[in-house]
C-alpha positions in Angstrom: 25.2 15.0 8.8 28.4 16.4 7.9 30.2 18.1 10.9 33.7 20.7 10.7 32.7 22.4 13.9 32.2 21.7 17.5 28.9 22.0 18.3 27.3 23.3 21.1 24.9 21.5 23.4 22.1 23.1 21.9 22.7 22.2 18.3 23.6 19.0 19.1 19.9 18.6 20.6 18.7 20.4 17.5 20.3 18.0 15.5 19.8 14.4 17.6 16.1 15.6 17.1 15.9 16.2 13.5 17.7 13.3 13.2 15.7 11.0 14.6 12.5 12.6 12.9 14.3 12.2 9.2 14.5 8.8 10.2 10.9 8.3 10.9 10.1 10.0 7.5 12.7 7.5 5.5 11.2 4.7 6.9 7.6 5.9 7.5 8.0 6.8 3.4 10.0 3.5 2.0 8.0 1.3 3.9 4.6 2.2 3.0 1.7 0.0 1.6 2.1 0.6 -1.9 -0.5 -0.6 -4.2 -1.5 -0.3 -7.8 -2.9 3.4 -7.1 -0.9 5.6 -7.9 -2.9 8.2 -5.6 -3.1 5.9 -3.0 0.4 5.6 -2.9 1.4 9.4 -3.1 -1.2 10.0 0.0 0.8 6.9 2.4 3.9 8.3 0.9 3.2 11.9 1.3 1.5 12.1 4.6 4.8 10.3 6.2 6.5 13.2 4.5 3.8 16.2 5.7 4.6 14.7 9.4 8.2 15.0 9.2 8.0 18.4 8.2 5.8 19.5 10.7 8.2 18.3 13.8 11.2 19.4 12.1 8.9 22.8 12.4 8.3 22.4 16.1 11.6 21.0 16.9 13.5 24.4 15.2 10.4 26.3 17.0 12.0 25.1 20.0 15.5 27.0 19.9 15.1 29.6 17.5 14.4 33.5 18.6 14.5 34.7 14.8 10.9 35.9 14.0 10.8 35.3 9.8 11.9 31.7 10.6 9.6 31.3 13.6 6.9 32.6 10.6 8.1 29.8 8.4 8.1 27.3 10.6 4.5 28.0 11.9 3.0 28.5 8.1 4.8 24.7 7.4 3.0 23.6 10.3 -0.3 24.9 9.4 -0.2 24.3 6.1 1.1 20.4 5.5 -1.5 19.7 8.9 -4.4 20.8 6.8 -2.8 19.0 3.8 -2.7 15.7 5.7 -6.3 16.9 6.6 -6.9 17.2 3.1 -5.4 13.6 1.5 -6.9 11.6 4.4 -10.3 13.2 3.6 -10.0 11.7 -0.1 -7.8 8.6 0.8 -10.1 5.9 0.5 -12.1 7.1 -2.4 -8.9 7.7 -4.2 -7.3 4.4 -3.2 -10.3 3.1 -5.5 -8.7 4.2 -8.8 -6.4 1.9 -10.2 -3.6 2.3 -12.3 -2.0 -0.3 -14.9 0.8 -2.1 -13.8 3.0 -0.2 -15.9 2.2 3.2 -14.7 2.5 2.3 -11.3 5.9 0.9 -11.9 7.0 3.9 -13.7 5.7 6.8 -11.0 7.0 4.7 -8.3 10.8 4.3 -10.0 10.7 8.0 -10.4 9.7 8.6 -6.9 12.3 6.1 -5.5 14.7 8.4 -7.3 13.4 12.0 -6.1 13.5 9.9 -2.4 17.2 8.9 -2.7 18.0 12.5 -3.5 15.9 13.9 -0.8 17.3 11.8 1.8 20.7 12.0 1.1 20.4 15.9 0.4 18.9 16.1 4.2 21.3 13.4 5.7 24.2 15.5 4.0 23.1 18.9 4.8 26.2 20.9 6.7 26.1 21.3 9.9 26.8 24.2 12.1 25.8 26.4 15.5 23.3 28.1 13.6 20.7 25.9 13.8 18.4 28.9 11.9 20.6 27.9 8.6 20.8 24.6 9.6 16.9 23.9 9.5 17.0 25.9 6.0 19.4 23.5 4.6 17.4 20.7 5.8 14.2 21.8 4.7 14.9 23.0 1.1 15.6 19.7 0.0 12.2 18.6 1.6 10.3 21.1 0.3 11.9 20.4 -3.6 11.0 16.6 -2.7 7.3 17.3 -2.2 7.3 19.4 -5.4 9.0 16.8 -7.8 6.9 14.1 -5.9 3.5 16.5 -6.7 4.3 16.7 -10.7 5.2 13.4 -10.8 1.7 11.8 -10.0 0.2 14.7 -12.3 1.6 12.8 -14.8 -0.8 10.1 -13.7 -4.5 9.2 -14.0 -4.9 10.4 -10.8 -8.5 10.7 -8.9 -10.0 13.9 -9.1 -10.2 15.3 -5.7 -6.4 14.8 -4.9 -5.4 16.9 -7.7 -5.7 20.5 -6.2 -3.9 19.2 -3.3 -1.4 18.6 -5.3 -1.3 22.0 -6.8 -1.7 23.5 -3.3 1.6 21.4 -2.3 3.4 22.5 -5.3 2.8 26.2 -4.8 3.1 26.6 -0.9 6.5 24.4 -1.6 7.6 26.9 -3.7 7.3 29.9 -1.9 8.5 28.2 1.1 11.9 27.6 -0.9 11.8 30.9 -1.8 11.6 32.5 1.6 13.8 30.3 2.9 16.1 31.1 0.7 16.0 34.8 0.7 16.7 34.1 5.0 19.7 31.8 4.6 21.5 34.4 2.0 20.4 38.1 4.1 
């Protein structure tokens, strides 16, 4: 986290939270069990991921008074909980199809890249006493991750039933960017 200011007690709580849950997701997400599914290994990769963004949600939900990111923050919890729903429905039936060595080694390069960017993005974000910008800054850079993660494995022989989930992630991703954005620059 980069810091100019002096932060107040509050944001520094803010921030020693979100901290310690983007270090959860690095490590819940680099250390998973990957295998040669490449849908198995977006579900142990993504529900890490889902889980971040939800207490990152409930930790800004904590301090925050305005009402269109209270909004946001709810919709991200409700929506990446019945995602997780969704991906550990299908988990062990998709964990069944197998990729070729190749592909696997190919999706998971490009994840390991869109990972490096997302976590630096989130460990760089600025830092400030307004922790309603602050969670924005954080969270764009998640959200983008999920989406570049989500058309990555559609490149992929993928199993069936995690496909719309996919497309559900890509499009609630987007608009979140999109109102989040329109908060940070009103």
């Amino acid at each position: 986290m980069n810091n100019r200011y002096r932060l107040s007690n509050v944001a520094k709580e803010y921030l020693n939270t979100f901290q310690c849950i983007l270090d959860d997701m690095i490590d819940g997400m680099t250390k998973a069990d990957i295998t040669n599914s490449v849908s198995h290994n977006f579900i142990v990769q993504m529900i890490p991921h889902h889980r971040a963004a939800i207490e990152m949600s409930h930790n800004i939900l904590r301090y925050t008074t305005d009402i269109p990111l209270q909004n946001i923050a709810e919709g991200i919890i409700q929506e990446q909980t019945k995602s997780i729903e969704n991906m550990l429905d299908v988990k062990e039936h998709c964990s069944e199809k197998t990729d070729t060595e190749r592909d696997v080694y190919l999706y998971q390069r490009r994840v390991d890249r869109i990972l490096e960017v997302m976590f630096r993005s989130m460990e760089n974000a600025r830092t400030t006493n307004n922790i309603n910008s602050d969670f924005i800054r954080e969270m764009i850079p998640h959200h983008k991750g999920a989406i570049e993660m989500s058309q990555n494995a559609l490149q992929y022989e993928i199993c069936p039933e995690l496909k719309p989930i996919l497309y559900a992630i890509i499009s609630s991703q987007q608009k979140g960017i999109m109102e989040m954005e329109r908060l940070i620059f009103r």
